[in-house]
N, CA and C atoms as a LAMMPS dump frame, in Angstrom:
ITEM: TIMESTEP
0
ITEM: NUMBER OF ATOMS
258
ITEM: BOX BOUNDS ff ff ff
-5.0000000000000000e+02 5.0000000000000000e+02
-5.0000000000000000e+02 5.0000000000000000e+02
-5.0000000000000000e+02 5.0000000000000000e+02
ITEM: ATOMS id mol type element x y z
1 1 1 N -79.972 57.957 153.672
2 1 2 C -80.483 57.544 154.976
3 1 3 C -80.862 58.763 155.814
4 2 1 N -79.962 59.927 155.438
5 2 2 C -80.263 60.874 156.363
6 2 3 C -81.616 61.62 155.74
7 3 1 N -82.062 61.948 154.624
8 3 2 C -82.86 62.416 154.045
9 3 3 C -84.216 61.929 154.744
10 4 1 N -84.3 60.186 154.915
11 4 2 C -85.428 59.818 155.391
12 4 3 C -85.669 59.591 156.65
13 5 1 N -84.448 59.928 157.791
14 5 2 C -84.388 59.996 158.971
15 5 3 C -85.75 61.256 159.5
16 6 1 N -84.662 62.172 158.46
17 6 2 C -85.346 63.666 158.36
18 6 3 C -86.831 64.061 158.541
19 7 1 N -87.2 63.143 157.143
20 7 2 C -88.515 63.152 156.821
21 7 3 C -89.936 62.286 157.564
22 8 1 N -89.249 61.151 158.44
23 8 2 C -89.55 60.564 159.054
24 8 3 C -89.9 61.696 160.382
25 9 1 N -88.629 62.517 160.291
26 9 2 C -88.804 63.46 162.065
27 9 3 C -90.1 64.415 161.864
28 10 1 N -90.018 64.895 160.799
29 10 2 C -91.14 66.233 160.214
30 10 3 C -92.457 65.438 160.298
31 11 1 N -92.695 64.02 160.278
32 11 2 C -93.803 63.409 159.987
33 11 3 C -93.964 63.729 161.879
34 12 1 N -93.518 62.905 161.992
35 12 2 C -93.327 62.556 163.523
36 12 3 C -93.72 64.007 164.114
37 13 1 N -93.199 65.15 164.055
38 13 2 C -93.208 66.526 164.989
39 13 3 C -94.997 66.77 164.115
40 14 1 N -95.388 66.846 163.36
41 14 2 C -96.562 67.099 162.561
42 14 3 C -97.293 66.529 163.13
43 15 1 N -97.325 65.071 163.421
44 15 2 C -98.84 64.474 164.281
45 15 3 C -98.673 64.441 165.66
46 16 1 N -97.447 64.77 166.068
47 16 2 C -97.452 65.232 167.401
48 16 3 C -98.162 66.826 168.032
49 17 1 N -97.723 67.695 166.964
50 17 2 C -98.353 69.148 166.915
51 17 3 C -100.117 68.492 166.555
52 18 1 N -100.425 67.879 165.857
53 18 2 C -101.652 67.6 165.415
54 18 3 C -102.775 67.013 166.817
55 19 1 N -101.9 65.722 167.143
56 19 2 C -102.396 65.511 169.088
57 19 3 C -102.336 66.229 169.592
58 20 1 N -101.433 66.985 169.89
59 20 2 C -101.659 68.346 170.902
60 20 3 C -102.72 69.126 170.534
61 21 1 N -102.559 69.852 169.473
62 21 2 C -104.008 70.535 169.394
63 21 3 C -105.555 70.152 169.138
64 22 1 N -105.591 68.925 169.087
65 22 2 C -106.793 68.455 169.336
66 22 3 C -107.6 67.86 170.942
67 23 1 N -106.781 68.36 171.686
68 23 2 C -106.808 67.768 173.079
69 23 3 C -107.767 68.994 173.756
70 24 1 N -108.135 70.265 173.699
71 24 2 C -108.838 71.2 173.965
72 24 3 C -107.583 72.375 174.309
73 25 1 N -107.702 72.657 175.984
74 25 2 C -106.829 73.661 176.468
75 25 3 C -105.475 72.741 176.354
76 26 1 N -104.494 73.741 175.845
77 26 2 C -103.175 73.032 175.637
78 26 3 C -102.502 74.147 176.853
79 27 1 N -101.717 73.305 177.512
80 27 2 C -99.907 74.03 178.587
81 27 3 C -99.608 74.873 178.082
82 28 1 N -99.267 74.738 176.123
83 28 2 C -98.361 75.685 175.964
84 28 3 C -98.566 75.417 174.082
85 29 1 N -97.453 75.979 173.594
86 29 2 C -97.77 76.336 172.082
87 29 3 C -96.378 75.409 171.794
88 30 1 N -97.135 74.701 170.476
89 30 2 C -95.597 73.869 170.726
90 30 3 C -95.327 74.089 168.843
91 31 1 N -94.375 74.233 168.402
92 31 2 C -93.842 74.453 166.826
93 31 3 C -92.406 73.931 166.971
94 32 1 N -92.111 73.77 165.433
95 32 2 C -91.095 72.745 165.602
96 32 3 C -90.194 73.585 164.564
97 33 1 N -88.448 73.606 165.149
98 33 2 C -87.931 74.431 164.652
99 33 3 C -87.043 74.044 162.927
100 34 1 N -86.418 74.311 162.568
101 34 2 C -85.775 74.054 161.219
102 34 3 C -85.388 72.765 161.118
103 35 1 N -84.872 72.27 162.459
104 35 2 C -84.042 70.842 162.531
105 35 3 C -85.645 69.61 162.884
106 36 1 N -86.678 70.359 163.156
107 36 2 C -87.666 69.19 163.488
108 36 3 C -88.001 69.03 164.937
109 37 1 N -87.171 69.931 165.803
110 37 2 C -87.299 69.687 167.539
111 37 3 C -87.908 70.419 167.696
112 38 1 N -88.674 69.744 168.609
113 38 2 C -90.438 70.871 169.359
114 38 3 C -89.605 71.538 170.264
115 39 1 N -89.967 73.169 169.912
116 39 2 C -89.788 73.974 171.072
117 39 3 C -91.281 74.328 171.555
118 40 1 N -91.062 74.947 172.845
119 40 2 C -92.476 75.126 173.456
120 40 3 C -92.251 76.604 174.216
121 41 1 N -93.256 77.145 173.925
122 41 2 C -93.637 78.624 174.555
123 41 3 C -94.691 78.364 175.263
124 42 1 N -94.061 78.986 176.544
125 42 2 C -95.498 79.308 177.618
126 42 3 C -95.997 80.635 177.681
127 43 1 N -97.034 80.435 177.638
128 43 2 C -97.456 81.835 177.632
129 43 3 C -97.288 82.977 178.622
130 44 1 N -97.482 84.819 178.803
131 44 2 C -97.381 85.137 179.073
132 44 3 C -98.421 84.889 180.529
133 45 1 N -99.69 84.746 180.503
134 45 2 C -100.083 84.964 181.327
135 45 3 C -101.196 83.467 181.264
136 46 1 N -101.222 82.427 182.379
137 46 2 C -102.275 81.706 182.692
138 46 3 C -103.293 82.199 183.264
139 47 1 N -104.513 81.249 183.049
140 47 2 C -105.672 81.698 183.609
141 47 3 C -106.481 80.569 184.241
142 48 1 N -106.353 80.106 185.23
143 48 2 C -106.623 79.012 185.702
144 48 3 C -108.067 78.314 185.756
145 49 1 N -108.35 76.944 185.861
146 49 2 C -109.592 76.657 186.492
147 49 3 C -110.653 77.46 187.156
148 50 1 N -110.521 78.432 187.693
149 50 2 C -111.028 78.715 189.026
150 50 3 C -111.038 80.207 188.809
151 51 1 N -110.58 80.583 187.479
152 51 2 C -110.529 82.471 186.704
153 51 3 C -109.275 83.003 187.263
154 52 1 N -108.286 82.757 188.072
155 52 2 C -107.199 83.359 188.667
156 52 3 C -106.262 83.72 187.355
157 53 1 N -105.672 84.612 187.313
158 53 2 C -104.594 84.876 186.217
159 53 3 C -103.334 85.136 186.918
160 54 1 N -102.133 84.423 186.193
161 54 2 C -101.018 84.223 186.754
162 54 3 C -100.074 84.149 185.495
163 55 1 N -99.275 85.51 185.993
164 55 2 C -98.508 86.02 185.317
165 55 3 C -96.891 85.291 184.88
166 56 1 N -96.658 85.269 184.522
167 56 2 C -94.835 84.621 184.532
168 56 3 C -93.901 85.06 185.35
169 57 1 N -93.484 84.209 186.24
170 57 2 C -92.689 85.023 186.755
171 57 3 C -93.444 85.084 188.469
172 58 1 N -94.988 85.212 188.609
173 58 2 C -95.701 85.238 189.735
174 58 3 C -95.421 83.593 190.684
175 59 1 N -95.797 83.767 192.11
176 59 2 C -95.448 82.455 192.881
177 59 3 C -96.27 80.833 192.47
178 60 1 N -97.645 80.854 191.516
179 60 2 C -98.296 79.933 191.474
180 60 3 C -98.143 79.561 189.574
181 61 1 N -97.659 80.742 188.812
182 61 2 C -97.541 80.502 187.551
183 61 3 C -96.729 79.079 187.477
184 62 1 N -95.878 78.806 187.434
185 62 2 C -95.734 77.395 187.104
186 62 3 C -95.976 75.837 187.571
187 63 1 N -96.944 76.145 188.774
188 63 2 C -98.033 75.23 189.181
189 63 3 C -99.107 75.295 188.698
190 64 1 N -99.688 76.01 187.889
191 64 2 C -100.625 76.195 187.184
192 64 3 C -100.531 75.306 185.89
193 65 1 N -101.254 74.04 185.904
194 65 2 C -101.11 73.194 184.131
195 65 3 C -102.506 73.258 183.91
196 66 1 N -103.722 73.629 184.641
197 66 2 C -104.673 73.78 183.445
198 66 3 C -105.134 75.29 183.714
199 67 1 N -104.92 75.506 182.422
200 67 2 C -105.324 76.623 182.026
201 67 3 C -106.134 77.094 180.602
202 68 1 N -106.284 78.587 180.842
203 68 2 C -106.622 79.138 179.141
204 68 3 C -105.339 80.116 179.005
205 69 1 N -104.86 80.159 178.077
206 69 2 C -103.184 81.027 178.349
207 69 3 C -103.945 82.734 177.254
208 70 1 N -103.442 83.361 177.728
209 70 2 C -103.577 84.924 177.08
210 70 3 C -101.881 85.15 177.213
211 71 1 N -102.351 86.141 176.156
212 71 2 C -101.32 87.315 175.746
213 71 3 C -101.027 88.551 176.789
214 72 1 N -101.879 88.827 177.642
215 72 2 C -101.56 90.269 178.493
216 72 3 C -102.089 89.581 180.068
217 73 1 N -101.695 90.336 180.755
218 73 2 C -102.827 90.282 182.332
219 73 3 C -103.887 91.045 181.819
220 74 1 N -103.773 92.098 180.967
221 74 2 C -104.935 92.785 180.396
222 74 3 C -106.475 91.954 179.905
223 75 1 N -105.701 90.552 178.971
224 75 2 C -106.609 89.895 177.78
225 75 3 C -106.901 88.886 178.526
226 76 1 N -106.411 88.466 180.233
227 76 2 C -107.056 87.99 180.987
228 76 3 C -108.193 88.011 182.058
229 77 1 N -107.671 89.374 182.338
230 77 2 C -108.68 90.024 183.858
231 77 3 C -110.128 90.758 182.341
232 78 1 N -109.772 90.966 181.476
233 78 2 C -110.631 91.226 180.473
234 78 3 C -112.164 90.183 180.216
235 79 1 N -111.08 89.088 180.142
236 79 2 C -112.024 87.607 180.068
237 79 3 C -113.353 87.175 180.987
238 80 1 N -112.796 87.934 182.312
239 80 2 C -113.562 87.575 183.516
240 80 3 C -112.482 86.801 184.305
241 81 1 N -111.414 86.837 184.303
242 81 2 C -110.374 86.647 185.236
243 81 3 C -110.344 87.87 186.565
244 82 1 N -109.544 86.984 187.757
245 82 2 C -108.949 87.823 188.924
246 82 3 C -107.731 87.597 188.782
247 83 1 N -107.076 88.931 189.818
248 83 2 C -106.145 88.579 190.287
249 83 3 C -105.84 87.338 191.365
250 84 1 N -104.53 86.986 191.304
251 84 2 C -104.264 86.257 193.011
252 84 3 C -104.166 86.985 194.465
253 85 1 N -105.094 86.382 195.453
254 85 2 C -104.985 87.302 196.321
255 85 3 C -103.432 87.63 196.628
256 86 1 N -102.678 86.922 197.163
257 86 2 C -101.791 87.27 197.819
258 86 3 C -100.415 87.786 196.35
């Protein structure tokens, strides 16, 4: 029973990872760990609607849900991103 609980979960986390990435800009990166539970990484740096880049940790980064997510403030303001004014 537990075998197909299991296998049932791996199915399950697989077309869930599969919807998510077919949706365009995704929140965040989602992979599923040994046991089958989605963990999720946010990225280092958002880049909003509107070109603003917002760092982790900055006052608007986690009000920020649509985004394009980068790796640096570098691989953002690179893109054609700004900073936030304030």
């Amino acid at each position: 029973m537990k075998n197909h609980v299991f296998k049932v979960g791996i199915i399950a986390v697989s077309l869930i990872s599969l919807l998510g990435c077919s949706q365009g800009t995704d929140s965040a990166t989602n992979t599923a760990n040994s046991q089958g539970t989605i963990v999720t990484h946010e990225p280092q740096v958002k880049k909003s609607t509107s070109g603003i880049c917002h760092e982790r940790g900055s006052t608007y980064y986690d009000k920020t849900k649509n985004f394009q997510p980068y790796l640096s403030l570098d691989d953002c303001l690179n893109s054609g991103g700004r900073l936030p004014k304030k």
